[in-house]
C-alpha positions as CSV (number, residue, x, y, z in Angstrom):
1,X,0.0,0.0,0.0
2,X,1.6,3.5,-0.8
3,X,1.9,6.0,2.0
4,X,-1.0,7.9,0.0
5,X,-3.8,5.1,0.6
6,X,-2.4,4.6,3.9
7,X,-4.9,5.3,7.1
8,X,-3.4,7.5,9.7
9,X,-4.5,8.6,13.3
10,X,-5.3,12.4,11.8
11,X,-7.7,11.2,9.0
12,X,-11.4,11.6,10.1
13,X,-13.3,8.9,11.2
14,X,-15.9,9.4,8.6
15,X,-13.5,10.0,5.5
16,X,-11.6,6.6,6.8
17,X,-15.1,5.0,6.6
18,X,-16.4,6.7,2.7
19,X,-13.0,5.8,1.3
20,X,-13.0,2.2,2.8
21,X,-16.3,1.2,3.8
22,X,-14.9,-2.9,4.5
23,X,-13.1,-0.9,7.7
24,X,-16.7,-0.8,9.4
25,X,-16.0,-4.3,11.8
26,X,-12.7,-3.0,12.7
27,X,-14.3,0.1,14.2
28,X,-17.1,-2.3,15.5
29,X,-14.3,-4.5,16.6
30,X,-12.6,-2.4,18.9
31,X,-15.7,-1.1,20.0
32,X,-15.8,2.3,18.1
33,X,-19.3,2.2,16.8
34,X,-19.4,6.4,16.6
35,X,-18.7,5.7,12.1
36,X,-22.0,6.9,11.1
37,X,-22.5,9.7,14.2
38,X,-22.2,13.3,13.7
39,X,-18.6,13.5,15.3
40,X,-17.2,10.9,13.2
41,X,-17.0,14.3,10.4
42,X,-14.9,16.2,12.6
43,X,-13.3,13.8,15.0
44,X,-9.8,12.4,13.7
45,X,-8.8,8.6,14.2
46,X,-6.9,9.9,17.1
47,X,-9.1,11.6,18.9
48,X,-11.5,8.3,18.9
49,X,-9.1,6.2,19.6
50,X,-8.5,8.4,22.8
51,X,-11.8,8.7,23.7
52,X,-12.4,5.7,23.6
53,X,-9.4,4.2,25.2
54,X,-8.7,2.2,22.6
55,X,-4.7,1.8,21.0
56,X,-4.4,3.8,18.1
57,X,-1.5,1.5,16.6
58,X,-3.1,-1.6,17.2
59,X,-6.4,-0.4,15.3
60,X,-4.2,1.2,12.7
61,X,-2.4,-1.7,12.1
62,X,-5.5,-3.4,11.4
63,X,-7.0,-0.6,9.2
64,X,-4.3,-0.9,7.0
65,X,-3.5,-4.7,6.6
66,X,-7.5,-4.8,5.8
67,X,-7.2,-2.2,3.0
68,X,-3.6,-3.6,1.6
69,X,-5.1,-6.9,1.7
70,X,-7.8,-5.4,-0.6
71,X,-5.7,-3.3,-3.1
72,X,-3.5,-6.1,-3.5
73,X,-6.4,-8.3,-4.9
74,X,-7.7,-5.6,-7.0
75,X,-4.6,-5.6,-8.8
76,X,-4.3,-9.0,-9.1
């Protein structure tokens, strides 16, 4: 995945979720179920995560090897 596709902690939670909407589980997952609430437009990754106490890297990680996984069969 190039560092352009890549999901980071300052993305929004709800541009995260309209470019990639297979990452809805992982936010159900780690118990983050604010994707379709009005904060997820202004509230970064980050900020949930914190919120939330949930660990940013950790749910990154995930984010990411779910949409790599993805790409890398589309180009297949």
């Amino acid at each position: 995945m190039s560092e352009n596709n890549k999901i980071t902690g300052e993305m929004k939670i709800e541009e995260i979720v309209a470019k990639y909407p297979q990452t809805i589980g992982v936010f159900f997952q780690y118990g983050l179920g604010c994707v379709g609430c009005h904060a997820a437009s202004f509230e970064s990754l980050a900020q949930g995560a914190t919120m939330h106490g949930i660990d940013l890297d950790a749910m990154l990680k995930d984010l990411n090897e779910l949409t790599s996984n993805r790409e890398a069969k589309k180009q297949k």
